[in-house]
N, C-alpha and C positions, 0 to 999 in steps of 0.2 A: 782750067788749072791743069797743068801738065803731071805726068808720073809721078815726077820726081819731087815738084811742088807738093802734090797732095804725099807723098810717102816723107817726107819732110815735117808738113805740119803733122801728121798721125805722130812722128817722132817725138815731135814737141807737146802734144796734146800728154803722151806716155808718159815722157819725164815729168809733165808739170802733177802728175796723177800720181807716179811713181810713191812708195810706201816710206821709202830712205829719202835720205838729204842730198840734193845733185845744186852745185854752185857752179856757173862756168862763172871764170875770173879772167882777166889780163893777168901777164906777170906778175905785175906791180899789185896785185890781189883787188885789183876793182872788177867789180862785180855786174857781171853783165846779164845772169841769167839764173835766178834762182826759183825754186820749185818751194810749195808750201810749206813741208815738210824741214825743209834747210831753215825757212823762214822762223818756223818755230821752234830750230832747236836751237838758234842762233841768238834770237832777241833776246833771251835772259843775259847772254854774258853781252851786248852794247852797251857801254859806257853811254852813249850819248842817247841810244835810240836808235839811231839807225843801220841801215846795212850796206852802205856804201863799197865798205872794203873786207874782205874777208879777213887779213892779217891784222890789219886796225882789232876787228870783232874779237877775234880769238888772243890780243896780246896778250893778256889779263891770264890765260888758262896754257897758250901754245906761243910764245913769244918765239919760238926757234923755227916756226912755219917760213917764218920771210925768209930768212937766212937759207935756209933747204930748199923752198922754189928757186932763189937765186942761183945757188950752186948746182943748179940741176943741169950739167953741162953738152948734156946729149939733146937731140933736137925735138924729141917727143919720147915717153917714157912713163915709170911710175917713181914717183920722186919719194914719195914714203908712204908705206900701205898699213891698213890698220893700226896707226896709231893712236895707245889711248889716251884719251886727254881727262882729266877726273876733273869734277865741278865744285867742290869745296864749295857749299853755302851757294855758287851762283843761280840756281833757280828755285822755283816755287817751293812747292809742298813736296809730301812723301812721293807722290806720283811723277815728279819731275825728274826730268837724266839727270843720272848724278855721273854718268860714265861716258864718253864720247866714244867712239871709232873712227878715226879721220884716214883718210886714205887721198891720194894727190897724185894725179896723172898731169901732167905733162902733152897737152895735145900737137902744141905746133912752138913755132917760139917765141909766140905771144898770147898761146892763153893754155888755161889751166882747167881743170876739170875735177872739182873735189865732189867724194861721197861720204857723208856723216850718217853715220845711225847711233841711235840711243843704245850703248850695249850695256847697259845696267843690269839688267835680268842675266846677261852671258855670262857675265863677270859674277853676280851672285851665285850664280848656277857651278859657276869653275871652283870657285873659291868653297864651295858646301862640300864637292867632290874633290878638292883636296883636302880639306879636313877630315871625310872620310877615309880618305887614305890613308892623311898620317895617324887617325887616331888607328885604324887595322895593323899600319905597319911598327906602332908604338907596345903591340901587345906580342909583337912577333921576336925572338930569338935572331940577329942578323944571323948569325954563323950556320947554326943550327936548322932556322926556319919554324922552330916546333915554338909552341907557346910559351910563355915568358914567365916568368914571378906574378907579375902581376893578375893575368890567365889562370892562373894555378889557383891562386890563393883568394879568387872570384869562385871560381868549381868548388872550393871546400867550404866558404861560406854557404853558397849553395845548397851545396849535400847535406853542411850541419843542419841547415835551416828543415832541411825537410826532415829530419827524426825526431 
């Protein structure tokens, strides 16, 4: 096996180990190369069962995937990067992605190169820390900055409570 052989299959042995979702596709979103990980974050949303075609799979969740590979008119590139695709009802239990991250490169001008991860947890995580925000920035004074009516009148509860 020559260098380049063997540094090739190590490549491929990586992706198919790989932790995230890696799909090489054709244009046309048939699927020539997917890794386990893609496999299972996939099969919930197949209509039929299988996984033949990426944009077939994902119609149901990202119908506008074809249409953006198509229109990807440069020769290799990122066609659209972290987008999130939300799962309404399509898979199992509490443990299952409820959130996608799809991202879509463009390798050559016939195949394509997508990365899905489960961003469930991310997306919890953002949305807790925006709610913490707004509830800090809910108690704040804009003009001012100083505490608000609300702030005020929490401190006097407070302080009556404790005499």
């Amino acid at each position: 096996m020559t260098v380049a052989a063997a540094a090739y299959e190590s490549l491929i042995q990586f992706l198919y180990r790989a932790p995230i979702g890696l799909v090489q596709t054709t244009l046309e979103g048939d699927i020539e190369m997917i890794n386990p990980m893609s496999a299972n974050l996939l099969m919930p949303l197949s209509c039929d069962g299988s996984l033949n075609n990426l944009f077939t799979a994902l119609q149901a969740v990202a119908p506008q995937l074809r249409q953006m590979a198509a229109a990807a008119d440069q020769s290799s590139g990122i066609v659209c990067e972290s987008l999130r695709i939300p799962l309404h009802g399509a898979g199992g239990g509490a443990a299952a992605p409820q959130i996608l991250s799809f991202s879509l490169l463009k390798l050559n001008e016939s195949q394509l190169m997508a990365v899905i991860i489960d961003a469930t947890l991310e997306v919890q995580q953002e949305q807790e820390m925006l709610t913490r925000q707004l509830g800090a920035a809910a108690r704040l004074d804009k003009l001012t900055r100083m505490p608000n009516r609300v702030v005020v009148l929490e401190s006097l509860r407070v302080a009556m409570a404790r005499t």
